[in-house]
N, C-alpha and C positions, 0 to 999 in steps of 0.2 A: 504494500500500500504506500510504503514511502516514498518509494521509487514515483508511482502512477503520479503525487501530489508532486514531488520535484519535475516531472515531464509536462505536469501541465502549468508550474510554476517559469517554466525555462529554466530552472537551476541545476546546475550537475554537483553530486555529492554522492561522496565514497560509503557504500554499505556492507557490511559484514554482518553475517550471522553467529550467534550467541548460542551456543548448545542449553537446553534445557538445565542440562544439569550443573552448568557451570552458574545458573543465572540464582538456581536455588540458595545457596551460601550469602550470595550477595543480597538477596531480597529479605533471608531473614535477617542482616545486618541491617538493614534499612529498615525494616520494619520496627526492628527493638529502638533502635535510636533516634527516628525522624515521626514526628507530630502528624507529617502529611505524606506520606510514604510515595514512589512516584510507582513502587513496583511491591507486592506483596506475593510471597509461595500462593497463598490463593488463588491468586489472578493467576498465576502462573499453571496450576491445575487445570484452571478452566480455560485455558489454553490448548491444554491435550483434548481437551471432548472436541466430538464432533458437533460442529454448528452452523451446517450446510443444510439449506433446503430445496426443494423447487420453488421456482421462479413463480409459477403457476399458480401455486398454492399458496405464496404468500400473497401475492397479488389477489388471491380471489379473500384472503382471511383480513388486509386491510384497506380493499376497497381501494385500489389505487395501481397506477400502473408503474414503475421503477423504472427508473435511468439509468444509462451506463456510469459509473461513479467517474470515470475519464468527461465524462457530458457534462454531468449536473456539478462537477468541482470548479468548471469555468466559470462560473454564476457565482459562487461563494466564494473564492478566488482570485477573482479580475478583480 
């Protein structure tokens, strides 16, 4: 996703991926220490589930039709 937002931003920025289990250590250190945490083990579980639907069925469940998020970021963005 970050990539998608810098493509339609026009900004080029270098990204690397963070193994799950390295991110663990560091989130419970954030967690214990920081008021407002930016990352908690939590989130990071519900990271692993599956959170994929059809298109079809979400659109018929809220009544609305979805944009491509490359589409609708130009609006909120520009």
């Amino acid at each position: 996703m970050n990539q998608i937002i810098a493509s339609v931003l026009g900004k080029k920025r270098l990204f690397f991926k963070v193994p799950l289990f390295l991110m663990f250590p560091v989130a419970m250190v954030i967690e214990k220490f920081s008021k407002n945490p930016l990352i908690t083990p939590d989130q990071l579980k519900m990271l692993q589930l599956d959170n994929v639907c059809e298109q079809k069925a979400a659109e018929k469940m809220f009544k609305r039709k979805f944009a491509r998020l490359e589409d609708a970021l130009g609006t909120y963005l520009a």
